[in-house]
N, C-alpha and C positions, 0 to 999 in steps of 0.2 A: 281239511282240518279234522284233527282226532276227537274225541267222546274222554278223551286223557285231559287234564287241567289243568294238573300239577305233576314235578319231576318225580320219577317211584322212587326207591333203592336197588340200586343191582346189583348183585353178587358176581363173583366172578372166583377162581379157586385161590388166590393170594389176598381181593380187592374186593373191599363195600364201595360201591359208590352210592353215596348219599345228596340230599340235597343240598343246594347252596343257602347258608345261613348266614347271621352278622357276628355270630360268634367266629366263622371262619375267618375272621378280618387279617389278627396275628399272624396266624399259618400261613396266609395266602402274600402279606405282607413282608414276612422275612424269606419266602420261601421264591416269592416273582421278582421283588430286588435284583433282580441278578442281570448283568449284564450279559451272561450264556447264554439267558434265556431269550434278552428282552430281543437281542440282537436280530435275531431272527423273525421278529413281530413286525407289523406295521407299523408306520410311524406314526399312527393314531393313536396308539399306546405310548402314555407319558414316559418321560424319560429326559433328565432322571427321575426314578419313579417316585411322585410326590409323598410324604409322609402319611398322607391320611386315603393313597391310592384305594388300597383295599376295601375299606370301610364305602368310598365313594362309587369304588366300581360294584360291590353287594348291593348296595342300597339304590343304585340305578336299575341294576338288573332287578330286584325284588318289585319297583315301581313299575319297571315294563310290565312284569306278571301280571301283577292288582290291575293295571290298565288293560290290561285283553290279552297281549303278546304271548302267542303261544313259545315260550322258549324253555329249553332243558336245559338246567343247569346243575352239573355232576360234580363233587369234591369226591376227589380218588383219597380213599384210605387205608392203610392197609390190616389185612386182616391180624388178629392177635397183636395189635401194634397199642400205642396209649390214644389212638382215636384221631391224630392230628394228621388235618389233608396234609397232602403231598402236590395234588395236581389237581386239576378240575380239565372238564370237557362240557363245550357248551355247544347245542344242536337249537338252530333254528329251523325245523323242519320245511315250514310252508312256504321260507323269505326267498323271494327272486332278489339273489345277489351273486353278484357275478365275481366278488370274492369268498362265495363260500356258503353252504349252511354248518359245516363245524369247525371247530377252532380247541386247542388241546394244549396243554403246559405242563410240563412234570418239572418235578425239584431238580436239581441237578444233584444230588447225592443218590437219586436212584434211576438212572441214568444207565440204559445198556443192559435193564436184565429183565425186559419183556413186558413191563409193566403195564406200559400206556399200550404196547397192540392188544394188551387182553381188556384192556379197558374199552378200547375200542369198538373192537370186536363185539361188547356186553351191549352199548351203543348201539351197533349198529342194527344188531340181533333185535333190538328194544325197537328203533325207526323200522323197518323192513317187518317184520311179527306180530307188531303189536299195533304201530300208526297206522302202518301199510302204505307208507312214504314208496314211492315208486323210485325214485332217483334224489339224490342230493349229490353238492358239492366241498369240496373243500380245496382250500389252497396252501402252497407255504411259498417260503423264498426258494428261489433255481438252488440257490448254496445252503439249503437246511435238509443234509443227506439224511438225517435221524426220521424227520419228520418225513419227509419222501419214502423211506424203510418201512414207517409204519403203514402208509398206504399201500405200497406194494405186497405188505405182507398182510392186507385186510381185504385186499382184491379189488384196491378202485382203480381204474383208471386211465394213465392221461391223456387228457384231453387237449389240452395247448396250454400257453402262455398268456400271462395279460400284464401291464405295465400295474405296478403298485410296490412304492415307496416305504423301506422298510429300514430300518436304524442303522444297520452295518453299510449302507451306503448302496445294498442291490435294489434295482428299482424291476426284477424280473421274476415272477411265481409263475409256478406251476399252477396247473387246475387241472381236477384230478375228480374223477364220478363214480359214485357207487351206485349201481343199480338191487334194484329191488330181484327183478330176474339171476342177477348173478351171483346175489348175496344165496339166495335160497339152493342154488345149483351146487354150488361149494359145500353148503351147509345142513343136509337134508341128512 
């Protein structure tokens, strides 16, 4: 466990990422709607996505905080823009789960121009630098080439497969590891 309590802000050269708030509800709202997006999620994530999704998934995650849960929770923004997320990225550092400690969403209007790997990358820069997180995990579906891109292109990786149910009908992810040693090796 980190001496960290709460999520910081990170800069990045395009991206603030900031913390998750109940004001993000709208943004995250009309922006996760999306069948693109959703498709490729587990199918623990509602769908169709309920009207008051957002508001109910901030306010879950804010109560894990207040309860102990060490979890990070990033709204991607973009810089010189009117302030309104785009994407978030959420890191459970410490959780043993065998789907993941990150999980990661971009709008589909900004889609293909680097965004979420520099996001990423500020993430991981943040677990590995700052936590001293030695290893995490993350997953996506076999069929979400975007999402596998950006791991390739952040230096995790894979590790194998595990069976987990996701809306477009694949029941196959990937699992995919960053290490603490190879983030630093890349990045020195």
């Amino acid at each position: 466990m980190s001496e960290i309590t709460s999520t910081p802000t990170l800069e990045t050269r395009r991206l603030i990422l900031r913390p998750l708030a109940l004001s993000d509800a709208p943004a995250i709202q009309r922006h996760f709607n999306n069948w693109n997006i959703i498709q490729h999620l587990a199918s623990a994530v509602p769908w169709p996505y309920p009207e008051d999704g957002a508001e109910t998934f901030i306010r879950r995650e804010l109560e894990r905080v207040a309860a102990g849960e060490e979890i990070y929770n990033w709204m991607l923004v973009l810089r010189g823009g009117d302030g309104e997320a785009i994407g978030n990225i959420r890191l459970r550092p410490w959780v043993e789960d065998p789907n993941g400690n990150r999980g990661f969403w971009l709008a589909e209007r900004y889609w293909n121009q680097g965004l979420m790997t520099e996001a990423v990358s500020a993430v991981n820069d943040f677990a590995f630098r700052v936590l001293g997180v030695e290893v995490f995990y993350a997953c996506n579906a076999a069929t979400n080439v975007a999402s596998r891109r950006v791991k390739q292109k952040t230096g995790a990786e894979l590790v194998g497969y595990l069976e987990l149910s996701h809306h477009n009908g694949q029941t196959l992810a990937e699992r995919w590891r960053m290490t603490r040693e190879n983030w630093l090796r890349r990045h020195t």
